[in-house]
RONU-480151 format. One record per residue (C-alpha): residue in three letters; chain; x, y, z. Coordinates in steps of 0.1 Angstrom, whole numbers. Layout:
<residu ALA chaine A east X north Y up Z> .
...
% end
This chain:
<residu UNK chaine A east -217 north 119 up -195> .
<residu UNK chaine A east -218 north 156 up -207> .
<residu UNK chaine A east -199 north 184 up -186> .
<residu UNK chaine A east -229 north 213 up -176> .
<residu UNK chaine A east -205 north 243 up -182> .
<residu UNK chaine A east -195 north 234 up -215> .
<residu UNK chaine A east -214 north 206 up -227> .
<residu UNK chaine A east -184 north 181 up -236> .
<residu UNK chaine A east -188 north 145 up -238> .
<residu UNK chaine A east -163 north 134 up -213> .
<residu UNK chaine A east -173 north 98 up -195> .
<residu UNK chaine A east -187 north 67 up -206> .
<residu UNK chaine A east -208 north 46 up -181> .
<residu UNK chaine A east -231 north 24 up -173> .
<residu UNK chaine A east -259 north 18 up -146> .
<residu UNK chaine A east -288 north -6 up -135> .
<residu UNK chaine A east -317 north 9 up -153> .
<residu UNK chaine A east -334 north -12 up -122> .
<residu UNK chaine A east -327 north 4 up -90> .
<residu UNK chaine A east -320 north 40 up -107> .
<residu UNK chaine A east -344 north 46 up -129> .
<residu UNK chaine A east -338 north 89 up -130> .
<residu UNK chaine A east -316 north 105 up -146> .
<residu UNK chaine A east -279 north 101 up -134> .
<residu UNK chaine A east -263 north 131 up -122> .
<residu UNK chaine A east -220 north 130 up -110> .
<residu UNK chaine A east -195 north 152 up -101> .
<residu UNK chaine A east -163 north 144 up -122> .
<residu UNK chaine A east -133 north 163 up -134> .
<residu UNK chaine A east -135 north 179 up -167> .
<residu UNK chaine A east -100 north 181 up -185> .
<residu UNK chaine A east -114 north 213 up -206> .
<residu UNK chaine A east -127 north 232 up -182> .
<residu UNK chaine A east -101 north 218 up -159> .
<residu UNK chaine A east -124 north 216 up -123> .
<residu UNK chaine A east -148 north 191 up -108> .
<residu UNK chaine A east -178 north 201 up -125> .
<residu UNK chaine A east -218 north 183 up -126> .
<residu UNK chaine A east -219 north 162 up -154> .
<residu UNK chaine A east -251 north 147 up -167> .
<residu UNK chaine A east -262 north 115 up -186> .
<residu UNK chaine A east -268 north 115 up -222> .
<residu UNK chaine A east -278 north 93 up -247> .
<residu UNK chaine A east -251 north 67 up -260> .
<residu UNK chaine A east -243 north 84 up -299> .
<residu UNK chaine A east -229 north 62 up -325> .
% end
C-alpha cells in the first residue's frame, strides 16, 4: 500500500479478490510523513 501525500510504499497486504473486488483504500500510519494518512493499493512490484 502506497501513502497519498508522499507516495511511499509502506504496507504489504492481502485481500479476498472475492468479496472486495474495488480498489482497497486504509488509513495507516506513515513513518515518513509521521501521521495517519490514506493509503492506497498498488500493484505487488518485484
Amino acid at each position: 500500500m502506497t501513502c497519498e501525500v508522499c507516495n511511499r510504499i509502506n504496507y504489504i497486504v492481502s485481500k479476498n479478490k472475492v468479496k472486495t473486488t474495488g480498489v482497497l483504500k486504509l488509513k495507516k500510519y506513515c513513518n515518513v510523513c509521521r501521521k495517519h494518512t490514506a493509503h492506497n493499493e498498488t500493484k505487488k512490484l518485484d
